[in-house]
C-alpha positions in Angstrom: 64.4 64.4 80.4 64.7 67.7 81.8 63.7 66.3 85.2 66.1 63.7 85.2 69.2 66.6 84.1 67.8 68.4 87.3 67.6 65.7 89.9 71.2 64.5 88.2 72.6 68.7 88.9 71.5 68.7 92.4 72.6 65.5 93.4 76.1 66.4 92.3 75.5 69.6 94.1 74.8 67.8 97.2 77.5 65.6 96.9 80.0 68.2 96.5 78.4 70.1 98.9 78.1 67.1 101.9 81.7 65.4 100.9 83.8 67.7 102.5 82.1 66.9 106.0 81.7 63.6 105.6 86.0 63.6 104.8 86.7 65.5 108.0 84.3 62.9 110.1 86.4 60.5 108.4 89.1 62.0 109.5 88.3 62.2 112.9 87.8 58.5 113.1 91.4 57.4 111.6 94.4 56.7 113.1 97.3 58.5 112.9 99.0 56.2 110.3 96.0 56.3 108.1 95.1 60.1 107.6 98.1 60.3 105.2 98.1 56.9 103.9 98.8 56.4 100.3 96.5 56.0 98.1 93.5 57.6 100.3 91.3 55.6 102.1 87.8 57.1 102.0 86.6 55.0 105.3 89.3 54.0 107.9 90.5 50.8 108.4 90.2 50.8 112.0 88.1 53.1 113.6 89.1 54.8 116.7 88.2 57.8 119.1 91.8 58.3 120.5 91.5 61.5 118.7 87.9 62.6 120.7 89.5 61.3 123.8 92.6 63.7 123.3 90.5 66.8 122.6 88.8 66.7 125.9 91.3 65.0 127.8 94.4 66.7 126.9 93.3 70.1 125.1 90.1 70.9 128.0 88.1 71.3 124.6 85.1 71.3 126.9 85.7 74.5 128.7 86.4 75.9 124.8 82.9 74.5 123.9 81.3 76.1 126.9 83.1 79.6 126.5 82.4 79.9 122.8 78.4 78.6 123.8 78.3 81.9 126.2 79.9 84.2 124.3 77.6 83.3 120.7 73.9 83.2 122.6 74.1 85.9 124.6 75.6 88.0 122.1 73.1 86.7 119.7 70.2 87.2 122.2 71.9 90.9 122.5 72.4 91.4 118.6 68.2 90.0 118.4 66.8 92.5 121.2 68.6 95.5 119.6 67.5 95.0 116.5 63.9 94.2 117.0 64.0 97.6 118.6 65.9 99.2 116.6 64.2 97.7 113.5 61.0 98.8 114.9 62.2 102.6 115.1 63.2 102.4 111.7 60.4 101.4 110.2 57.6 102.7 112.1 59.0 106.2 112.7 59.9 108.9 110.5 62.9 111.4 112.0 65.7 113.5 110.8 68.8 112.0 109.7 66.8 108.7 109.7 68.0 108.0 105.7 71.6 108.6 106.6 71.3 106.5 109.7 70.6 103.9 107.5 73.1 104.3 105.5 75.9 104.3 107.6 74.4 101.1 109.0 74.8 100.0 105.3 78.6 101.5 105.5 79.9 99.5 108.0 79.6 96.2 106.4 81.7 97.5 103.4 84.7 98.6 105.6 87.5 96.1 106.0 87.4 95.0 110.1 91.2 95.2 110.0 91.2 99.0 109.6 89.3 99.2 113.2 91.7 96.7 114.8 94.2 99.1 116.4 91.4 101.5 117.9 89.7 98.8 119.0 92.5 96.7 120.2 93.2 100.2 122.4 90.1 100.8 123.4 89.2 97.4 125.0 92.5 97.0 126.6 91.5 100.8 128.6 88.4 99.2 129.2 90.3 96.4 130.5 88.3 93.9 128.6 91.1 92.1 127.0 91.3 88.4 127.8 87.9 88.2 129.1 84.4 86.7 127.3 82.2 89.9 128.0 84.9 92.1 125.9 84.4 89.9 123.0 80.5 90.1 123.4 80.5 93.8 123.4 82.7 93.7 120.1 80.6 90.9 118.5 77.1 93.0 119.1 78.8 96.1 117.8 79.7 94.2 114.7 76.4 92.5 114.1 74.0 94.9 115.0 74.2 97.3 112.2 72.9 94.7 110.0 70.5 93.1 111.8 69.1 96.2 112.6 68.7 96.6 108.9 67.1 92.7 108.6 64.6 93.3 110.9 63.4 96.6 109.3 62.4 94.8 106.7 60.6 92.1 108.4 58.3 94.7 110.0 57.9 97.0 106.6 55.9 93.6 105.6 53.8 93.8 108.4 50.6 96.3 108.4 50.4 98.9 110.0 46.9 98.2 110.6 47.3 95.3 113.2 49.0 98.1 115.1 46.2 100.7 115.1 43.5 97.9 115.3 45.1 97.0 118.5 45.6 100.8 119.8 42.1 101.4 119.4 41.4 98.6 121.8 42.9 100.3 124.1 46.7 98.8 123.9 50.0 100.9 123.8 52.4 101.7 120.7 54.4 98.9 123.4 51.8 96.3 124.1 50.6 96.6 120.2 53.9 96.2 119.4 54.7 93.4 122.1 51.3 91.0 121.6 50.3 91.8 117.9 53.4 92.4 116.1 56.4 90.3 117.7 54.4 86.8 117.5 54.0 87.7 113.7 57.9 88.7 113.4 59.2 85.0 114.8 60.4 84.2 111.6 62.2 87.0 111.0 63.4 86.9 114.9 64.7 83.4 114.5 66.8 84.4 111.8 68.5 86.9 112.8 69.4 85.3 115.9 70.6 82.0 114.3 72.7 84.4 111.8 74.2 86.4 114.6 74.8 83.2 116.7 76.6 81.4 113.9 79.2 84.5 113.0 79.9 84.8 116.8 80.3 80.9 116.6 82.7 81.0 113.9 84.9 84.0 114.2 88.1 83.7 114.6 90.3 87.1 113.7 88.3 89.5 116.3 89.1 86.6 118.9 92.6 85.6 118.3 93.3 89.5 118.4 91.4 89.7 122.2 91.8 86.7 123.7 94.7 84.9 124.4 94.1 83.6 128.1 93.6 79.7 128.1 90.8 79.8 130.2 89.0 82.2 127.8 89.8 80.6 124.7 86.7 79.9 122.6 86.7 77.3 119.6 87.9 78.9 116.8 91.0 80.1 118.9 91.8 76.5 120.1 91.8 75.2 116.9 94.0 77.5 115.4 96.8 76.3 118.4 96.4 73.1 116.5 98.0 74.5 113.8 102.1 74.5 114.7 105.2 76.0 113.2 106.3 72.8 112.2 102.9 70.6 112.1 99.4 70.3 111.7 97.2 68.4 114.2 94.9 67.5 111.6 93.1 64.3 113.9 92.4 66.7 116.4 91.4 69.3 114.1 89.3 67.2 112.6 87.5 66.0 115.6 86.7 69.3 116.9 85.5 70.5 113.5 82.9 67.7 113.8 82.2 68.8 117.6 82.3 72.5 116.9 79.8 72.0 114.0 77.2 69.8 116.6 75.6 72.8 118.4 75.1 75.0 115.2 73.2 71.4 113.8 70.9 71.1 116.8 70.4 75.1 116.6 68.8 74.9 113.0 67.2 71.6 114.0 65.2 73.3 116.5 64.2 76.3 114.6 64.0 75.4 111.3 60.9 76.0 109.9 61.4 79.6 110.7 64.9 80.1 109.0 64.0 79.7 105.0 60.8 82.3 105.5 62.8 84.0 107.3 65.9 84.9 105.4 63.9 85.0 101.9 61.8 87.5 103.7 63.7 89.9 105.5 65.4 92.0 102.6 62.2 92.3 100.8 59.7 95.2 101.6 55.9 93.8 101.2 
């Protein structure tokens, strides 16, 4: 009995948690007419792409696709290298003001972003990095790296220290010990935090509608927002590019993912 309540609560979980995109792919796939037809229609009528067709054909959603691509894996790679680094120093080495260094990594992710926009806004447009991708990379591994800087110290506070000094006394560096012992054993870890840094830079929207506003650096997010009108709602194309924007993210996890539940069960717990 108590196996059948369980399989009965997660299959309504998983139903309330998969309906939502299956209705948008529905959407995507109706004609205008039908997406507010009365009484809904859970599986359109006719099916049609007219709505695909426009995205890429009217809206250059492809150049969106490919900006937004650039601008998450390199600053994800970014976001990963720092804080396998920086990780490392924090956990390995003991230095003054290390605790409070810590702490203010902890800070940052209680303060509202809103209360940096106007600096920031100021600041990139000295730099001259408004409108353009690699500004919004340098914000985005600013953001993120605090915390996974924090992730990955606790990835390598599970590992021994003793694979380290078993390799030194072989004759390796504190670099190649680090390099050949400890980073194939940190993969998990590694993969995480890159597929959580890639998927906030995918999905952000505030820090890029506030920086970017040239159509040929538009990334995802941004487009799809310009579906939304004073007067209307796109919601066909919308649709359609939710279901494209969510395709890379899918094949990302797909790839990886029998790193990504060690991984981020893993990282906040010291061993």
């Amino acid at each position: 009995m108590r196996r059948l309540a369980k399989g009965t609560v997660l299959a309504v979980w998983l139903l309330i948690t998969l309906f939502p995109l299956y209705w948008i792919t529905v959407t995507s796939l109706k004609p205008k007419a039908e997406i507010f037809a009365m009484p809904l229609r859970y599986w359109p009528g006719e099916v049609t792409f007219e709505h695909y067709a426009d995205l890429f054909s009217f809206a250059d959603f492809g150049a969106y696709l490919l900006n937004s691509l650039l601008v998450s894996l390199a600053a994800a790679a970014a976001v990963t290298a720092i804080g396998v680094l920086g990780g490392y120093t924090l956990a390995r080495f003991s230095f003054p003001g290390r605790g409070a260094l810590m702490l203010a990594f902890l800070v940052t992710q209680m303060i509202p972003l809103f209360i940096a926009l106007g600096p920031l806004y100021l600041l990139m447009s000295d730099l001259g990095l408004l409108n353009h991708l690699a500004g919004l990379m340098v914000v985005y591994v600013a953001m993120l790296v605090p915390f996974s800087t924090i992730i990955m110290r606790g990835f390598y506070e599970r590992i021994p220290v003793a694979l380290e000094e078993a390799a030194q006394v072989d004759g390796a560096s504190r670099l190649a010990a680090m390099v050949r012992v400890v980073i194939p054993v940190m993969l998990p870890g590694i993969a995480a935090t890159f597929i959580f840094a890639f998927v906030q830079c995918w999905n952000e929207l505030f820090l890029a509608i506030t920086f970017i506003d040239s159509e040929d650096a538009k990334t995802i997010p941004v487009a799809m927002n310009s579906f939304i009108t004073q007067y209307d709602i796109d919601w066909g194309s919308m649709a359609a590019a939710t279901v494209v924007s969510v395709i890379p993210t899918l094949v990302l996890f797909a790839v990886i993912r029998r790193y990504i539940v060690e991984g981020l069960t893993a990282g906040a717990v010291k061993g």
